[in-house]
C-alpha positions as CSV (number, residue, x, y, z in Angstrom):
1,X,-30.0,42.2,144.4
2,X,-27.0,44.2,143.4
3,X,-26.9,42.1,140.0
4,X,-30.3,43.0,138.8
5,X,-29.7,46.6,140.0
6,X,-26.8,47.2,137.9
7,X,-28.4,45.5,134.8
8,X,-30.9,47.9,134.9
9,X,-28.4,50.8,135.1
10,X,-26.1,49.2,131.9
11,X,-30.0,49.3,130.1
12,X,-30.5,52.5,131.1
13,X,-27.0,54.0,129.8
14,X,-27.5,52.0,126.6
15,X,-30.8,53.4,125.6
16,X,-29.6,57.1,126.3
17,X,-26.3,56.7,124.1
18,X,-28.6,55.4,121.7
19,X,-31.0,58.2,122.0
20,X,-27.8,60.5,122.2
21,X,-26.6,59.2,118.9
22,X,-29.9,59.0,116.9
23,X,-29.8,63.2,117.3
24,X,-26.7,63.4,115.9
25,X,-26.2,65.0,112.4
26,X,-25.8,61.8,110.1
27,X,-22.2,61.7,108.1
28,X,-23.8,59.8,105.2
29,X,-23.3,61.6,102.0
30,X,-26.2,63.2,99.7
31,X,-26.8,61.0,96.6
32,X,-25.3,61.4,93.8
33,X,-26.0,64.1,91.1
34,X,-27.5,62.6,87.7
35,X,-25.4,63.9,84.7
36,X,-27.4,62.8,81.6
37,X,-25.3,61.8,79.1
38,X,-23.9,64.5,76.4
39,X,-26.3,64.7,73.1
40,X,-25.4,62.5,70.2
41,X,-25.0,64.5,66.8
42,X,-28.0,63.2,63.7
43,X,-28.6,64.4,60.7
44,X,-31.8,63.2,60.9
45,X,-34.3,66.5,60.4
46,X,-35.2,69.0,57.9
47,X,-33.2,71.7,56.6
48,X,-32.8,74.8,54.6
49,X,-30.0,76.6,52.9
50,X,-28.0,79.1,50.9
51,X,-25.3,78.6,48.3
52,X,-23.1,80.2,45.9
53,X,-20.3,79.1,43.4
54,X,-19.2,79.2,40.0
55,X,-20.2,76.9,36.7
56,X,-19.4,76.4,33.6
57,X,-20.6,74.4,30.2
58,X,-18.3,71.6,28.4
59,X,-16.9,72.9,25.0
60,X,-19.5,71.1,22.9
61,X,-22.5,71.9,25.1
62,X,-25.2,72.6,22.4
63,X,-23.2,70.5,20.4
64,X,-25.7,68.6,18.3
65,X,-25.8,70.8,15.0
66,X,-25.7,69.9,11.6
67,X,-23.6,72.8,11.0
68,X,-21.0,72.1,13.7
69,X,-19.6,75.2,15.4
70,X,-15.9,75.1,15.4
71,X,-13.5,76.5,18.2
72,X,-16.7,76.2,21.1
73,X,-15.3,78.1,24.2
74,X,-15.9,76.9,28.0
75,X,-18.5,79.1,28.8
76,X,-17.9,80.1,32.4
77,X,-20.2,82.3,35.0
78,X,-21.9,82.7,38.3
79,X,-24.5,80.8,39.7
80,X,-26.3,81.0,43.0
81,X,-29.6,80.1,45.0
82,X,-31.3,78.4,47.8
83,X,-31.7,74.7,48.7
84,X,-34.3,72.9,51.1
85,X,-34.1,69.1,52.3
86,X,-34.7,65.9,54.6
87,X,-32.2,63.4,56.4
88,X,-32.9,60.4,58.0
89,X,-29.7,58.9,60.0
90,X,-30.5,55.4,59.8
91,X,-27.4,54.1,61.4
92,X,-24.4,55.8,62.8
93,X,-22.6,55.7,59.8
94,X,-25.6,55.3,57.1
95,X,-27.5,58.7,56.6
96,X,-30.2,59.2,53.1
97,X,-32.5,61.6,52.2
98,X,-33.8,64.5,49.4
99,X,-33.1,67.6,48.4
100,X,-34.3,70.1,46.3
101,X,-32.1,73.3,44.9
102,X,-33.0,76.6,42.7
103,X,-30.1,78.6,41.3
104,X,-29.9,81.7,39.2
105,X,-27.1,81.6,36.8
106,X,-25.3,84.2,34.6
107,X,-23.3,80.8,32.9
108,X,-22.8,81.8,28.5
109,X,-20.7,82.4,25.9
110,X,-20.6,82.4,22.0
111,X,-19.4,79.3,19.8
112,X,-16.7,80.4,16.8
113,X,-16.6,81.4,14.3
114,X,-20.5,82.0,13.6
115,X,-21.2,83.8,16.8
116,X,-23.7,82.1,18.3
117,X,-24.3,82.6,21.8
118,X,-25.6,79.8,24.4
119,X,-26.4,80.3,27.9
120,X,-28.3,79.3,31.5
121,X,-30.7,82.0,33.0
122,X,-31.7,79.5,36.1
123,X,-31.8,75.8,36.9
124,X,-32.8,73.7,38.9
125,X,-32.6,69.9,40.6
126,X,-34.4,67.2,42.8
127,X,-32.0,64.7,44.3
128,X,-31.4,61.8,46.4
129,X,-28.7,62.0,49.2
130,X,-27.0,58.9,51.0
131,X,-23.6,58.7,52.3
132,X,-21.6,58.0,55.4
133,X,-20.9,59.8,58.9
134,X,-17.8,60.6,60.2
135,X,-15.8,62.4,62.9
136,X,-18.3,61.8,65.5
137,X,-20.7,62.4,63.2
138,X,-19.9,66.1,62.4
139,X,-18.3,64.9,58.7
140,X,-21.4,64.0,55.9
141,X,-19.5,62.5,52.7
142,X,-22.3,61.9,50.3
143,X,-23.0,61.6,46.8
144,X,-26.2,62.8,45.2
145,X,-28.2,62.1,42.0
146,X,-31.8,63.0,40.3
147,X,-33.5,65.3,38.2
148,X,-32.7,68.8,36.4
149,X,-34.5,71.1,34.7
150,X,-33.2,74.9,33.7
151,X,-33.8,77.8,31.7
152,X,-31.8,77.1,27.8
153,X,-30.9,80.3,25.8
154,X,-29.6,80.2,22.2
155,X,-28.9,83.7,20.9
156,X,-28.0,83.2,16.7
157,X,-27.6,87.1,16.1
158,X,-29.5,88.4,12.9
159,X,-31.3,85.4,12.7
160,X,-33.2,85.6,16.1
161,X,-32.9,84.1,19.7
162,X,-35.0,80.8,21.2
163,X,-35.1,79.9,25.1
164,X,-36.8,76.7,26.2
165,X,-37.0,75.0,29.6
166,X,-35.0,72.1,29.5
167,X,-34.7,68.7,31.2
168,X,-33.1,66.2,32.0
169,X,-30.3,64.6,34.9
170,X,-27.8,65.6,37.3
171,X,-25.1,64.1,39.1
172,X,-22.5,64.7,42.1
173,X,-20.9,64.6,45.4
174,X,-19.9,66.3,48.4
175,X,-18.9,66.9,52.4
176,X,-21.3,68.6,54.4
177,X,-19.6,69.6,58.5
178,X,-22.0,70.4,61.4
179,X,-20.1,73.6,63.1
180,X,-22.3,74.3,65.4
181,X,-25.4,72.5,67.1
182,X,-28.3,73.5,64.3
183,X,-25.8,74.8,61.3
184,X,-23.6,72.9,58.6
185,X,-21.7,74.1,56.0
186,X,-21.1,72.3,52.4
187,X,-18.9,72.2,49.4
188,X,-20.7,70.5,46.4
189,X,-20.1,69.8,42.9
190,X,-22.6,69.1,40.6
191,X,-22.8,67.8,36.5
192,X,-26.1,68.3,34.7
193,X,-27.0,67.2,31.3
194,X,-30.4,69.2,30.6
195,X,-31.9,69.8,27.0
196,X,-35.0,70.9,25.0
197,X,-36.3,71.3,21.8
198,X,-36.0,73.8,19.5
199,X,-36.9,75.4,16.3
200,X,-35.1,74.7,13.0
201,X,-33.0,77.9,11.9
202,X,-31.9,77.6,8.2
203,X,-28.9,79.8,7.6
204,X,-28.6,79.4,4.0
205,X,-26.8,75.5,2.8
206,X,-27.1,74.7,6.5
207,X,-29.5,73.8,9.1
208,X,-29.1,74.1,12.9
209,X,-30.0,71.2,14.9
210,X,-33.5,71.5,16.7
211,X,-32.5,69.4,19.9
212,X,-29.8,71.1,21.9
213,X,-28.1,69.9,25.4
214,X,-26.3,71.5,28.0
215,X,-24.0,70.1,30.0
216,X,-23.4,72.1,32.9
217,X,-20.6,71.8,35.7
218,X,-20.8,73.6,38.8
219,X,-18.9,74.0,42.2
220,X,-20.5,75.5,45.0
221,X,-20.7,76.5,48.8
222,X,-23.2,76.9,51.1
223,X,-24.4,76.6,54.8
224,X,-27.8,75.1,56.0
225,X,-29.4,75.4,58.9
226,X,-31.3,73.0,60.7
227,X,-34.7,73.0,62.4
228,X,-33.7,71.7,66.3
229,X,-33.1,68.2,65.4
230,X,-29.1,68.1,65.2
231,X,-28.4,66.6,68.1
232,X,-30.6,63.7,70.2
233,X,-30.2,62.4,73.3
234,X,-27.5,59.9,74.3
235,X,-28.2,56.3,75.6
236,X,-30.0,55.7,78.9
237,X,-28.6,55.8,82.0
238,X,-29.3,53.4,84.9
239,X,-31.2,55.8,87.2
240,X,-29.7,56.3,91.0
């Protein structure tokens, strides 16, 4: 009888410890906090900019005369202006896109010893971009290449002025460096060949040239800022 009796009592205790210990606070930790991973910098997005350098035209420029001009001078100036574009990242290290650019220019100077002056009012350029990504990213080395088109001035004194819109191609490179989440700042250089027809100016024996070129050098800066697509979000995380 005694047997029983106490098996019932050993129950008993068991289930109240249990009970006892199912109140108490439970030491198991809180899950973990998810940390999403940090962004990943692209280029991919659109963009638009500012820019400002200097330029200048080669020595024979507008050099296709019958009556050469002697003694041509580098023909130095300002220019400045505004650019808009698209990049696609297509790998980490592959990134391509377009870009169009609009500059004013105060680029001239006169050809010796007849006084002619030659000069750039404004120009401008579509392009294709493509280069690699560096640094994390944050480092753009590109080179660039398209179309050009620009404002052509000759000035011949006493015997008049002509200005014709110009075309023709334009050629470059440069590094671009993300600063900050949605800005970059570049430093370009750029060579344009661009030229136009004229009218035929008869200064006596001789007869200027009716098809002129300019071949225009420029190094700039400028910052562009991008519309909230600079950075995208790292890989997936297993979720806890």
């Amino acid at each position: 009888m005694k047997k029983p009796v106490f098996g019932l009592a050993v129950a008993a205790s068991l289930a109240v410890m249990s009970a006892s210990a199912a109140d108490l606070p439970s030491r198991k930790g809180p899950p973990p906090v998810y940390i999403p991973p940090p962004p990943v910098l692209t280029w991919t997005g659109m963009y638009v900019g500012l820019n400002l350098g200097g330029g200048w035209l080669d020595q024979y420029s507008y050099g296709h005369w019958l009556a050469p001009l002697s003694n041509a001078s580098n023909a130095g100036g300002v220019v400045g202006g505004a650019q808009f574009g698209y990049n696609y990242q297509f790998t980490p290290l592959f990134v391509a896109g377009l870009e169009t650019d609009f500059q004013g220019s105060s680029v001239g100077a006169a050809d010796q010893p007849f006084g002619a002056t030659r000069s750039v009012g404004w120009f401008g350029t579509v392009r294709g971009r493509a280069g690699v990504s560096l640094l994390n990213s944050q480092l753009l080395l590109y080179g660039t290449g398209g179309f050009a088109y620009g404002d052509l001035r000759l000035n011949y004194g006493w015997l008049g002025s002509q200005r014709r819109t110009g075309t023709g191609w334009t050629a470059g490179g440069g590094l671009e460096y993300a600063f900050l989440p949605n800005w970059s700042a570049k430093v370009e250089y750029l060579y344009a060949n661009i030229g136009a027809d004229y009218d035929r100016v008869f200064t006596g024996p001789f007869v200027i040239e009716t098809q002129q070129r300019a071949h225009l050098n420029t190094v700039r800066a400028g910052v562009n800022y991008r519309f909230n697509w600079m950075f995208a979000p790292g890989p997936a995380a297993a979720a806890y």
